[in-house]
Each structure stands twice: as structure tokens, then as C-alpha cells.
C-alpha positions as protocol buffer text, in pm:
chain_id: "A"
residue {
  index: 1
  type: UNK
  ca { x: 12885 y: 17752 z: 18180 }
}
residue {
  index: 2
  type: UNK
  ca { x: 12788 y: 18071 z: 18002 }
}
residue {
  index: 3
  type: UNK
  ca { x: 12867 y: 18107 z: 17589 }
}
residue {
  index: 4
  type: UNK
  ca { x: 13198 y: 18353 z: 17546 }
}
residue {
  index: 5
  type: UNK
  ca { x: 13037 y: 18681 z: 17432 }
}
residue {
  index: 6
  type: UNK
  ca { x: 13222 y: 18990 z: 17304 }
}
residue {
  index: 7
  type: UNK
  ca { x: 13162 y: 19157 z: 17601 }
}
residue {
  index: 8
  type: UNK
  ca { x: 13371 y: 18923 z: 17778 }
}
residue {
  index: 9
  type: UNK
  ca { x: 13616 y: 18953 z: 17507 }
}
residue {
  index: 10
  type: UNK
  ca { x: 13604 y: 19334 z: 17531 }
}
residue {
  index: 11
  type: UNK
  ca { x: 13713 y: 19256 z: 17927 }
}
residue {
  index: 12
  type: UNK
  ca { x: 13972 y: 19066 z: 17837 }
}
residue {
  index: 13
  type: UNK
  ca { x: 14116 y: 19251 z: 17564 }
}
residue {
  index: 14
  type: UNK
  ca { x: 14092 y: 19606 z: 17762 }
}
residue {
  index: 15
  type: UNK
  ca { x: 14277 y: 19474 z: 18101 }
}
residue {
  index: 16
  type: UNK
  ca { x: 14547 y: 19328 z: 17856 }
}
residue {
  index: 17
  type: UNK
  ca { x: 14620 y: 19654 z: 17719 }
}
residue {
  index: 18
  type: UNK
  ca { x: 14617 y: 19806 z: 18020 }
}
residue {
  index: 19
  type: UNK
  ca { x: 14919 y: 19511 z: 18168 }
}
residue {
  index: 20
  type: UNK
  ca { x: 15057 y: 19643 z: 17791 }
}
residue {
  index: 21
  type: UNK
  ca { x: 15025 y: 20068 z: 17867 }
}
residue {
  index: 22
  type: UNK
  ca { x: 15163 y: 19971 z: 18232 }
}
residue {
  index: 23
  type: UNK
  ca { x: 15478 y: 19782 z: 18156 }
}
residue {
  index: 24
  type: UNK
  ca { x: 15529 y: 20024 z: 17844 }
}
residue {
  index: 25
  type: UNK
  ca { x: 15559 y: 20294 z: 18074 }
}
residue {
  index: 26
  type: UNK
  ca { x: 15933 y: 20209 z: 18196 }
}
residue {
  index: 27
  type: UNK
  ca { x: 16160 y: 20459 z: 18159 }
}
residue {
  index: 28
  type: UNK
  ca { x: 16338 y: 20407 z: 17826 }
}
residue {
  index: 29
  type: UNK
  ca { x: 16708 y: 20526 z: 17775 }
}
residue {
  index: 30
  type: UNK
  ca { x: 16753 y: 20826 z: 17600 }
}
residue {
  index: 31
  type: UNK
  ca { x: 16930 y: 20928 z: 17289 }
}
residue {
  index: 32
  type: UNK
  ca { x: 17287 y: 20986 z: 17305 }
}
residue {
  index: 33
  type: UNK
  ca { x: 17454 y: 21346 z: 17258 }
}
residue {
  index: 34
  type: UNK
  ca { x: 17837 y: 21431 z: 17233 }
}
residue {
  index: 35
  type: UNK
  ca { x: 17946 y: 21144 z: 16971 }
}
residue {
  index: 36
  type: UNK
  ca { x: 18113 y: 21245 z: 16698 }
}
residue {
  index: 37
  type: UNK
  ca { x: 18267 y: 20990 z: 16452 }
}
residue {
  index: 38
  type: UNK
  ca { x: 18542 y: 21068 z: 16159 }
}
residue {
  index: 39
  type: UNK
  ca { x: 18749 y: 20864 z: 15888 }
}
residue {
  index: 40
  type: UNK
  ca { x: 19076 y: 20932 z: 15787 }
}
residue {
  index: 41
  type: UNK
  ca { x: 19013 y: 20875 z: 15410 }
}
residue {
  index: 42
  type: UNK
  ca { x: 18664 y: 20962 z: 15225 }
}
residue {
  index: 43
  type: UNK
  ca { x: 18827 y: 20726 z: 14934 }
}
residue {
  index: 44
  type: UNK
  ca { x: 19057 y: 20411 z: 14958 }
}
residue {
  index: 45
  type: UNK
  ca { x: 19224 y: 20128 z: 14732 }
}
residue {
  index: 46
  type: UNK
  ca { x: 19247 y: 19753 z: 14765 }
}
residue {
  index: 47
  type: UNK
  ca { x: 19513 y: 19682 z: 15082 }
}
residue {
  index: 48
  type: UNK
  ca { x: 19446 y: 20032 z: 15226 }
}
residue {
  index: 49
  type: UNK
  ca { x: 19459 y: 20126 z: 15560 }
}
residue {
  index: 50
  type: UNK
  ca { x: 19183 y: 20336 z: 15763 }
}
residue {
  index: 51
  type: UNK
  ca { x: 19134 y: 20455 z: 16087 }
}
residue {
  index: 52
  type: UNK
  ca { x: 18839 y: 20534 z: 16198 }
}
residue {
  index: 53
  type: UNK
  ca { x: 18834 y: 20794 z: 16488 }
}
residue {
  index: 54
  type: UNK
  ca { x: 18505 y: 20760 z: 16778 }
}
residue {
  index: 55
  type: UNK
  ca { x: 18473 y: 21018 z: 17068 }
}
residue {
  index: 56
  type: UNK
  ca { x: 18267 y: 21107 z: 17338 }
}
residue {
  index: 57
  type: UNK
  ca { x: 18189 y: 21451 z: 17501 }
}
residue {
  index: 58
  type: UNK
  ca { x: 18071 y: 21421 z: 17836 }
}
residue {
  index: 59
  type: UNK
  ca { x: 17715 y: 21646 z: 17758 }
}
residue {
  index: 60
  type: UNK
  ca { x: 17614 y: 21577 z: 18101 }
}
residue {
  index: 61
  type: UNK
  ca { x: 17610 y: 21779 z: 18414 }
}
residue {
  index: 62
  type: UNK
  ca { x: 17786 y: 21474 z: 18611 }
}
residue {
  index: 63
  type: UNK
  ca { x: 18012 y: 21243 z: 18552 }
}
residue {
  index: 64
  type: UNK
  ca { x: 18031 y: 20907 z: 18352 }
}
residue {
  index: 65
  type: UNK
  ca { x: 18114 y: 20685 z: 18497 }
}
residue {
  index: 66
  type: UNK
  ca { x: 18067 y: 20358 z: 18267 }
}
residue {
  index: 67
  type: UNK
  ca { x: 18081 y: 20420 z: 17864 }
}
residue {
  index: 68
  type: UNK
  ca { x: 18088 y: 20121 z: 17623 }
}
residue {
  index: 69
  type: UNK
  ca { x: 18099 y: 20146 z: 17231 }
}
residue {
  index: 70
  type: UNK
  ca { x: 18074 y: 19904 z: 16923 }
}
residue {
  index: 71
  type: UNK
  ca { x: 18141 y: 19937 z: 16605 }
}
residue {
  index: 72
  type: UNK
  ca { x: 18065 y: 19670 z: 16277 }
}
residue {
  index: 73
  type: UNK
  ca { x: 18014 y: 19743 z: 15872 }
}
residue {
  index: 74
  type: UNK
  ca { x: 17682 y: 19772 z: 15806 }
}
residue {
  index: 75
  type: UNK
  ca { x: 17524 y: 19541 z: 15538 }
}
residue {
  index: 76
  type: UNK
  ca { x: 17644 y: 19374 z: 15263 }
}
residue {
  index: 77
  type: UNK
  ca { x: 18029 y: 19468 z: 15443 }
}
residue {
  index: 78
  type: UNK
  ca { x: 17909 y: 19294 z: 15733 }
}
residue {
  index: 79
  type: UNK
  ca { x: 17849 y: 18965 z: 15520 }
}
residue {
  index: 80
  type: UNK
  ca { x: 18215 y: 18982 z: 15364 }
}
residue {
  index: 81
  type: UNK
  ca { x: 18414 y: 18777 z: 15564 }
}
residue {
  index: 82
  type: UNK
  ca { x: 18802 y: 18905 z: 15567 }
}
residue {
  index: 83
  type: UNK
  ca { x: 18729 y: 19182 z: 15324 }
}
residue {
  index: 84
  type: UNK
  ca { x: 18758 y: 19442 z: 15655 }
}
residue {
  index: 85
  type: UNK
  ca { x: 18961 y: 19319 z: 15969 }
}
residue {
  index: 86
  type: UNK
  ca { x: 18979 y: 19537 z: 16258 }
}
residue {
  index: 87
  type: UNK
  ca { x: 19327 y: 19540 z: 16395 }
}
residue {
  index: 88
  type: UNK
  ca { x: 19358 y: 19770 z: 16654 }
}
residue {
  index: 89
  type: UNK
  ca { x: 19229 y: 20042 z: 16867 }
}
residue {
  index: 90
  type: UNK
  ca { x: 19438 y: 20327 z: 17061 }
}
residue {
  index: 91
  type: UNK
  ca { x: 19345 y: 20630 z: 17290 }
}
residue {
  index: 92
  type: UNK
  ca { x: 19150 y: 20657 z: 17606 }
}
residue {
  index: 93
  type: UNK
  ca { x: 18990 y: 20321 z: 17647 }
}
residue {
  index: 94
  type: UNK
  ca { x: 19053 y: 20065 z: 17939 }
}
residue {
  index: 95
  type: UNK
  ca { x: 18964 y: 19762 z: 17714 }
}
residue {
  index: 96
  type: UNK
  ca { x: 18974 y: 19681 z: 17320 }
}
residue {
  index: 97
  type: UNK
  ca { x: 18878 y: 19307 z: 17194 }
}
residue {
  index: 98
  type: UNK
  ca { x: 18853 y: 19283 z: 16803 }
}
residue {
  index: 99
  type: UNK
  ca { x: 18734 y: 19001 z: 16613 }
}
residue {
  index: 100
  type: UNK
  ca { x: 18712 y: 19011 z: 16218 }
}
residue {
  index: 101
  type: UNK
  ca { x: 18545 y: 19315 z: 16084 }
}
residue {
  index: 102
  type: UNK
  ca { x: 18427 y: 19439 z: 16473 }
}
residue {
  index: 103
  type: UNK
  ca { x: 18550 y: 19630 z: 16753 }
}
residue {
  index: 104
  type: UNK
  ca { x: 18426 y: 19692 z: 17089 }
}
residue {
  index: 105
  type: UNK
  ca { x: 18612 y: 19873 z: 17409 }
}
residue {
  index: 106
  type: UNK
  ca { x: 18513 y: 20106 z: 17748 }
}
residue {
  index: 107
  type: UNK
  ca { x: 18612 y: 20465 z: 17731 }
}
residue {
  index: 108
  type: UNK
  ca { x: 18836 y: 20557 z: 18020 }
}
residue {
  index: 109
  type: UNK
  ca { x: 18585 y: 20672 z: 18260 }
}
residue {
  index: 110
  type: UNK
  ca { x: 18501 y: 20841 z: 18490 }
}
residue {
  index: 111
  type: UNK
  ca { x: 18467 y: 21154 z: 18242 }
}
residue {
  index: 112
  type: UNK
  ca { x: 18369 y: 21508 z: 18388 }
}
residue {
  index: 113
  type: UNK
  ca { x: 18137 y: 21759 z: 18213 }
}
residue {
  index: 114
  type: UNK
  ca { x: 18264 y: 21903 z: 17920 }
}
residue {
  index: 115
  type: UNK
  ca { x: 18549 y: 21656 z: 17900 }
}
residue {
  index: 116
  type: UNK
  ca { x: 18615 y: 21367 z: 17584 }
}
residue {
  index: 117
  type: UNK
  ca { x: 18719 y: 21034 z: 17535 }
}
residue {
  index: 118
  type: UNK
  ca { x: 18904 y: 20955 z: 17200 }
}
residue {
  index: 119
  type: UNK
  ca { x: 18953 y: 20586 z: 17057 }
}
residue {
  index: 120
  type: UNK
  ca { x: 19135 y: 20552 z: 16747 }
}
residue {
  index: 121
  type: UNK
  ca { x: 19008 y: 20206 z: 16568 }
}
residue {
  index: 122
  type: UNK
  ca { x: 19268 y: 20076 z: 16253 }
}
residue {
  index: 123
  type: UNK
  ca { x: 19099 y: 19852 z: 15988 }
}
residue {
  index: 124
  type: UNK
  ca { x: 19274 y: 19674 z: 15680 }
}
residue {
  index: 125
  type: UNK
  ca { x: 19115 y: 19647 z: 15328 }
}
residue {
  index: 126
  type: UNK
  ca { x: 19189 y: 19313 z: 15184 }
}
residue {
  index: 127
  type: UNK
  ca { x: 19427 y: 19343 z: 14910 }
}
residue {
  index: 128
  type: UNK
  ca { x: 19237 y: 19105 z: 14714 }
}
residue {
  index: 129
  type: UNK
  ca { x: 18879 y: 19203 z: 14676 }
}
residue {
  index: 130
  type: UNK
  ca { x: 18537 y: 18989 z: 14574 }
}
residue {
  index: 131
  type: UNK
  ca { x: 18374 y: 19274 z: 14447 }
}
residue {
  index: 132
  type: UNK
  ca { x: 18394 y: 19472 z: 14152 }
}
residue {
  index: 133
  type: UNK
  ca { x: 18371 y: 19845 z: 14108 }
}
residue {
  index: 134
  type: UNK
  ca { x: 18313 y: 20105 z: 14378 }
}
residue {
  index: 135
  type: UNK
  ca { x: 18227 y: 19981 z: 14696 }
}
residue {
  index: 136
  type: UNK
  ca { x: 18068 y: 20203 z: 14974 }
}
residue {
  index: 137
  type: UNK
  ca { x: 18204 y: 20080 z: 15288 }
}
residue {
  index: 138
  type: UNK
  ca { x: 18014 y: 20243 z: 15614 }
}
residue {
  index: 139
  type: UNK
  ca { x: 18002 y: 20165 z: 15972 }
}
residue {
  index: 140
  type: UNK
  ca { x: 17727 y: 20144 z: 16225 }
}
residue {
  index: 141
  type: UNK
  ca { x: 17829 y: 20217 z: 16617 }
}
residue {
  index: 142
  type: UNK
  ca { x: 17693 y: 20162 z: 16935 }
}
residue {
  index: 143
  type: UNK
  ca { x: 17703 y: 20404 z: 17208 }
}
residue {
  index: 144
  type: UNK
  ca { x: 17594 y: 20319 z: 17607 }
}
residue {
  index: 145
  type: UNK
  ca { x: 17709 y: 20509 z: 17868 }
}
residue {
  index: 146
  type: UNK
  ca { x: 17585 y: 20592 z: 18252 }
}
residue {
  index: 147
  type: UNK
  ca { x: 17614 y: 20863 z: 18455 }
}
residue {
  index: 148
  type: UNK
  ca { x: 17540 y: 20983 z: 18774 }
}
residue {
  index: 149
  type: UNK
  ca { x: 17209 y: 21165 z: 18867 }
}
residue {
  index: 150
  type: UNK
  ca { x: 16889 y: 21082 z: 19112 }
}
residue {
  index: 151
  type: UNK
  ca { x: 16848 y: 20733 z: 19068 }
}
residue {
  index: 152
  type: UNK
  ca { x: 17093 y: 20685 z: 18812 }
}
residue {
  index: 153
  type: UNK
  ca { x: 17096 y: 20761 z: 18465 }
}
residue {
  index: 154
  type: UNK
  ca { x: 17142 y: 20617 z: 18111 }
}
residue {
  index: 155
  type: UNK
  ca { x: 17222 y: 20676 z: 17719 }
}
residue {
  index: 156
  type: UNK
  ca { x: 17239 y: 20483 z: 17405 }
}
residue {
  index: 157
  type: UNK
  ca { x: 17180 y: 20455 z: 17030 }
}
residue {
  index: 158
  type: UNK
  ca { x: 17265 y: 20304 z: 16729 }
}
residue {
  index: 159
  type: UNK
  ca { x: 17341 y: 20418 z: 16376 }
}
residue {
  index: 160
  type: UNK
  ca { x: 17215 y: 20061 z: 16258 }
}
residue {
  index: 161
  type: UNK
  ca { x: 17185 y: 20262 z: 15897 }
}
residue {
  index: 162
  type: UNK
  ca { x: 17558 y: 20398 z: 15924 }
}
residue {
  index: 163
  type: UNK
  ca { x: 17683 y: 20770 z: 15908 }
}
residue {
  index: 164
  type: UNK
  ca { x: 17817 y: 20966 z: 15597 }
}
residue {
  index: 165
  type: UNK
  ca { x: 18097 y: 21062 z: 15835 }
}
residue {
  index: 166
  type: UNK
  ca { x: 18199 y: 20729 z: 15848 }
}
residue {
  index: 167
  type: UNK
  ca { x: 18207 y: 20647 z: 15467 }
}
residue {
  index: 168
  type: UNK
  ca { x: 18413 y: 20533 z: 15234 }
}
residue {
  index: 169
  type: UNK
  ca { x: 18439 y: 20453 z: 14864 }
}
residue {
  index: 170
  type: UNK
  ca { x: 18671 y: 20190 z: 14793 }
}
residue {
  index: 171
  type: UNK
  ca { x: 18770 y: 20155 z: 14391 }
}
């Protein structure tokens, strides 16, 4: 049996980059355009209500035909158990399931170019608060949606980080 050398290790290591380059080469979805994302009030009070309004504008030159979206606080709101509760959702989706401070749902599809889907998600403040002072409560979505083109096509992203438009300062 012959000693490992580095030129056998060279081998190696090139053909498993090249397995690496191949299977890194699959089509990866692509950003989403056409979400916009709004809340009612920029500043809120123990007990308050807020709505928090998600749509989607069909930027496509076909129809959607499947479009799925959730929403949770970012951190630390995400770790405060019953401080937010989700609890409800209106507008143009076929499906809404909340569960503590998270809401997901389908837009009403199929949805034509140029055309947009608006779901209306309600969330409580808890009356009685853990925290003192200020606190910056923000919300991170998740948009996925398919529509139709040669061999199929499909969006998503997520605002893991939040969006100011989404934002609010509870005292």
C-alpha cells in the first residue's frame, strides 16, 4: 500500500469541490418584489391593540398561483411569552392559523399581474407588561409564492432583522 501523499490529497480535495460547485449550482429562489407591510400605530400603550396590514402585488407577468406568508416578533419579543398574541387575520386569504405571538395564512390565489392580496393580522399588547420603559416591538415576515412560467417558478425572503414599517414603540 502506497503512503497518503498531498498529491493524493490534492485529488481528493479538488473532485470534492467540484461534487460542492455542481450541487451549488441549483437554481436558488429569488428575492421577492411587490410586498409591502404597514402598522396601524408607530406608538402604543400597555393593552393596546394593533393591526398589522401584509400585501402582495402580483410583479409577475403570470399568475400566482400558490402564496404563503408568516409573520413572528423578532428577538427578545419573540422570547416573551403572552406579551403579543395574535388574534386574528381578515382579507383575501383562504386559511389563517394563529398560535401565541405568530400568524401564518395563503393569499387567495390565483392572483393576475398587477393585481394584490391584502391580509389584515390583529395583535393584543398584554395589559400587564414584564418590561420596563420603551419597548421596540418589530416583526419579521415570510413571503413564498409560485407562479407560472417555463418550468415553473418561485419567490421568497425573509426580513429575519424586521422592517421599520413594521415598528412600534410601546411605553
Amino acid at each position: 500500500m502506497k503512503p497518503f501523499s498531498a498529491q493524493r490529497l490534492g485529488v481528493i480535495l479538488a473532485a470534492l469541490l467540484g461534487l460542492g460547485l455542481l450541487f451549488a449550482a441549483q437554481p436558488a429562489s429569488a428575492a421577492v418584489s411587490g410586498s409591502s407591510f404597514a402598522v396601524d400605530r408607530k406608538t402604543a400603550a400597555a393593552g393596546d391593540q394593533l393591526t398589522l396590514t401584509l400585501s402582495l402585488t402580483n410583479t409577475e407577468t403570470t399568475d400566482i398561483y400558490f402564496a404563503y406568508e408568516f409573520i413572528q416578533p423578532i428577538w427578545p419579543a419573540n422570547q416573551e411569552a403572552g406579551a403579543f398574541t395574535v388574534t386574528g387575520c381578515s382579507g383575501d386569504s383562504t386559511d389563517c392559523a394563529f398560535n401565541g405571538n405568530n400568524a401564518n395564512f395563503h393569499f387567495r390565489a390565483p392572483i393576475a399581474p398587477g393585481e394584490t392580496r391584502t391580509v389584515a393580522v390583529t395583535v393584543q399588547i398584554t395589559s400587564a407588561p414584564t418590561w420596563t420603559g420603551p419597548y421596540t416591538l418589530n416583526w419579521a415576515p415570510y413571503v413564498y409564492y409560485e407562479y407560472y412560467q417555463s418550468g415553473g417558478g418561485a419567490k421568497e425572503q425573509l426580513w429575519a432583522n424586521g422592517l421599520p414599517e413594521l415598528a412600534t414603540v410601546i411605553g
